[in-house]
C-alpha positions as CSV (number, residue, x, y, z in Angstrom):
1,X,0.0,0.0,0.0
2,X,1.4,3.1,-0.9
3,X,1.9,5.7,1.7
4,X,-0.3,8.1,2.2
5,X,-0.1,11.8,3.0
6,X,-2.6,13.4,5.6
7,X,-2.7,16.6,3.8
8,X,-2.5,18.2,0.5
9,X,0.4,17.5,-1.7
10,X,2.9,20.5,-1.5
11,X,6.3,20.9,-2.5
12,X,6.9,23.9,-0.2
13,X,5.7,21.4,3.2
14,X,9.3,20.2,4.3
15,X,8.1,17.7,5.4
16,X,6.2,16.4,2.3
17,X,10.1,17.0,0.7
18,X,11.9,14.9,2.9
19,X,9.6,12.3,2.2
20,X,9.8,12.8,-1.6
21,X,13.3,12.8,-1.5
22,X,13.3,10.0,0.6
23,X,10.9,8.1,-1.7
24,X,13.0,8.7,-4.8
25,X,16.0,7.7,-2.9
26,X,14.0,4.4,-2.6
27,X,13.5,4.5,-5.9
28,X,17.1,4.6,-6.9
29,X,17.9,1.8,-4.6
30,X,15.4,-0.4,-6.5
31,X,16.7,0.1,-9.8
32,X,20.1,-0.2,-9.1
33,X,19.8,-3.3,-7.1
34,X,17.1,-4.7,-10.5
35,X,19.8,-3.4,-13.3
36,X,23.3,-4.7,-11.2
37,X,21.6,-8.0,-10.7
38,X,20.2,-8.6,-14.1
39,X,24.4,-7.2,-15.4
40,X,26.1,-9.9,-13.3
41,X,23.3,-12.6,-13.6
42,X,23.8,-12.3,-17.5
43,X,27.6,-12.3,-17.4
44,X,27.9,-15.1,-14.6
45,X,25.4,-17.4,-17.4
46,X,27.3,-16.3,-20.0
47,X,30.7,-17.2,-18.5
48,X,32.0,-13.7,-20.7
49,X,34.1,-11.8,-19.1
50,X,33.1,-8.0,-18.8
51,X,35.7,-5.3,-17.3
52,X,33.1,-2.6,-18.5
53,X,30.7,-4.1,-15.8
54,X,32.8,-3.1,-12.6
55,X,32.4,0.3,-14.2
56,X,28.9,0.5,-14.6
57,X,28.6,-1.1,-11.2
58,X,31.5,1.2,-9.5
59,X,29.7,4.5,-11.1
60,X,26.5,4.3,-10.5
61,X,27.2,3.3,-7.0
62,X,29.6,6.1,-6.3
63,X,26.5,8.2,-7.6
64,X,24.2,6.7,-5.5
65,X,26.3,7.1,-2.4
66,X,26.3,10.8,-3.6
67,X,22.6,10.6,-3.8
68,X,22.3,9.1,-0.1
69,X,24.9,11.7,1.5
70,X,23.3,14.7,-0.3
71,X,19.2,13.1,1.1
72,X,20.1,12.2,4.1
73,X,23.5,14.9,5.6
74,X,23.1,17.5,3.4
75,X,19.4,18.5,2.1
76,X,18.1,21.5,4.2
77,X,14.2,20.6,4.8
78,X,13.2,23.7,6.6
79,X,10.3,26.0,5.6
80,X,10.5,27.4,2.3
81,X,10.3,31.2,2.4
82,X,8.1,33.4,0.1
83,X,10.1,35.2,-1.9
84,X,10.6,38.9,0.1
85,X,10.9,42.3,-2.1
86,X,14.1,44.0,-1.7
């Protein structure tokens, strides 16, 4: 069941970000994990040797560490402010 949020929908709710971010994170996760496995399961049947695969494998999880550090150390969630004339 997909999760569901008490009030309306708002990109400006911190709150409502984190959880996006969060989500998508998730997301990430998921189709790394589907994509790596179906690489190595493919080359392990094969029995082929593939040096581009630690690449694919090494980058996209040096992005996806980058991903992670940025959602959950460096992303500010506090309350968006409107913008203010100068």
């Amino acid at each position: 069941m997909p999760p569901r949020w008490p009030r309306q929908p708002d990109r400006k709710d911190p709150a409502y970000r984190r959880l996006d971010d969060r989500m998508n994170f998730a997301v990430h996760v998921a189709i790394f994990a589907a994509c790596n496995s179906g690489l190595w399961f493919f080359e392990k049947i094969q029995a082929a040797t593939w040096p581009w695969a630690w690449w694919v494998t090494g980058g996209w999880l040096l992005l996806l560490g980058i991903h992670g550090i940025y959602i959950f150390a460096i992303a500010d969630y506090s309350s968006v402010r409107p913008n203010q004339p100068n």
